[in-house]
C-alpha angles and dihedrals in degrees: 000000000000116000111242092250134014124175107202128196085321125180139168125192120182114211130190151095085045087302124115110188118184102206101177112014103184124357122178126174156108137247112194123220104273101006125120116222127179125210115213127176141130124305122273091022099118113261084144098057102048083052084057089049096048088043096053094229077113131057110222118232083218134345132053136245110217117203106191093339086307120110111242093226081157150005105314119234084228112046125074128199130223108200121201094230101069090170088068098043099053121072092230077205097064123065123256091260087044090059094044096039086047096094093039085067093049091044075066086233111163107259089249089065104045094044083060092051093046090054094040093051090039087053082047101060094029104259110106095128089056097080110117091034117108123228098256087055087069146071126251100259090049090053104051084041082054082054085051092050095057090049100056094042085064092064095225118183101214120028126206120198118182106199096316099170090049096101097043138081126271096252094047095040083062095053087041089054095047096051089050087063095039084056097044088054097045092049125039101226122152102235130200110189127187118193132146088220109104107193088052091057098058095043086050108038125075079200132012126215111203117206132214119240110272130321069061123227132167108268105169133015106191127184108220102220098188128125112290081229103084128186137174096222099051108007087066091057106042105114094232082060083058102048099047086041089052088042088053082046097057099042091055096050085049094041085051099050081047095252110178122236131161127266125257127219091178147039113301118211123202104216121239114245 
């Protein structure tokens, strides 16, 4: 049984203008059917980059990214993609139903279908009375909830999300957070999410994957043992949420002055005092 996703020895090196960068030198590691995992590292260490690679929009310079046993050498059928910069992934000229309905034309469905799938993503984020809107008639936080929504109404199996809260305020960014994991839970889908907030990575994750400073390796993998019920007013203050916050911490100041550990190939636990 393959896992949904493996990353395996991958690296990616830009060239050009004189100038060879190695942006991730050597990523290994697995993503189950149906778990969230978070990935958390410095910044500028090329979280980015390895996203671009699993979701075949980057050709990797070795390794391979495996969705299922089969190669991504594209974009998968069956993989959708949430960007942080929602102002740049919506068509402000096309209504809010338009945008999400947009890959559900292109996935060649008949207009009965993806009118079904449009209503039934907009219900899930809450606006479902935004239809006919258009983007620049909403807030932030409706906007990138209107990206998620497209997302989810093309059924993908496996979703990736590359710091999609960044651009928002504190208050939305939380009920941005909760109605990913209700999602999550709802749903079924496998999530990758990639964010450089680190408490949002462990109230998120079911499991964290710390990465290195750039070239880019895997320096921590962390199991997130805290209640599936999650929520911001007591899950924030528990103290296991403390102590795995203050672990992740740790791992990314000593991942940024270039301390040495020892690589991981399994789920780490941080032991309860």
């Amino acid at each position: 049984m393959h896992p949904r996703l493996a990353v395996s020895g991958l690296r990616k090196v830009y060239e050009g203008s004189g100038r060879r960068v190695e942006a991730v030198r050597d990523l290994t590691f697995t993503v189950e059917a149906g778990e969230l995992v978070c990935l958390v590292g410095p910044s500028g260490c090329g979280k980015t980059t390895l996203l671009k690679c699993m979701a075949g929009l980057l050709t990797p310079t070795s390794g391979e990214v495996l969705l299922e046993g089969r190669r991504v050498t594209g974009p998968p059928p069956d993989m959708a993609f949430v960007f942080q910069e929602y102002g740049r992934s919506l068509f402000p000229w096309m209504r809010v139903g338009e945008n999400v309905e947009l890959p559900l034309k292109q996935k060649g469905l008949p207009k009965g279908r993806r009118r079904e799938l449009v209503a039934d993503a907009l219900r899930s984020v809450g606006l479902e009375d935004a239809l006919s809107a258009y983007p620049w008639q909403l807030s932030g936080g409706m906007q990138q909830r209107v990206a998620i929504a497209r997302a989810l109404a093309y059924e993908p199996r496996v979703l990736l999300m590359d710091e999609p809260f960044a651009a928002v305020d504190a208050q939305t960014r939380a009920d941005l957070e909760d109605l990913v994991r209700g999602l999550w839970r709802e749903r079924g889908i496998t999530i990758l999410f990639v964010t450089h907030d680190i408490d949002e990575a462990v109230y998120l994750g079911e499991r964290v994957v710390v990465l290195s400073a750039s070239p880019t390796v895997v320096r921590e993998q962390l199991k997130v043992d805290l209640p599936a019920e999650r929520d911001q007013l007591h899950t924030r203050v528990a103290p296991r949420f403390a102590e795995l916050r203050t672990h992740v911490y740790e791992q990314i100041q000593a991942a940024k002055r270039g301390t040495p550990v020892d690589r991981l190939t399994k789920s780490d636990v941080v032991p309860p005092h």
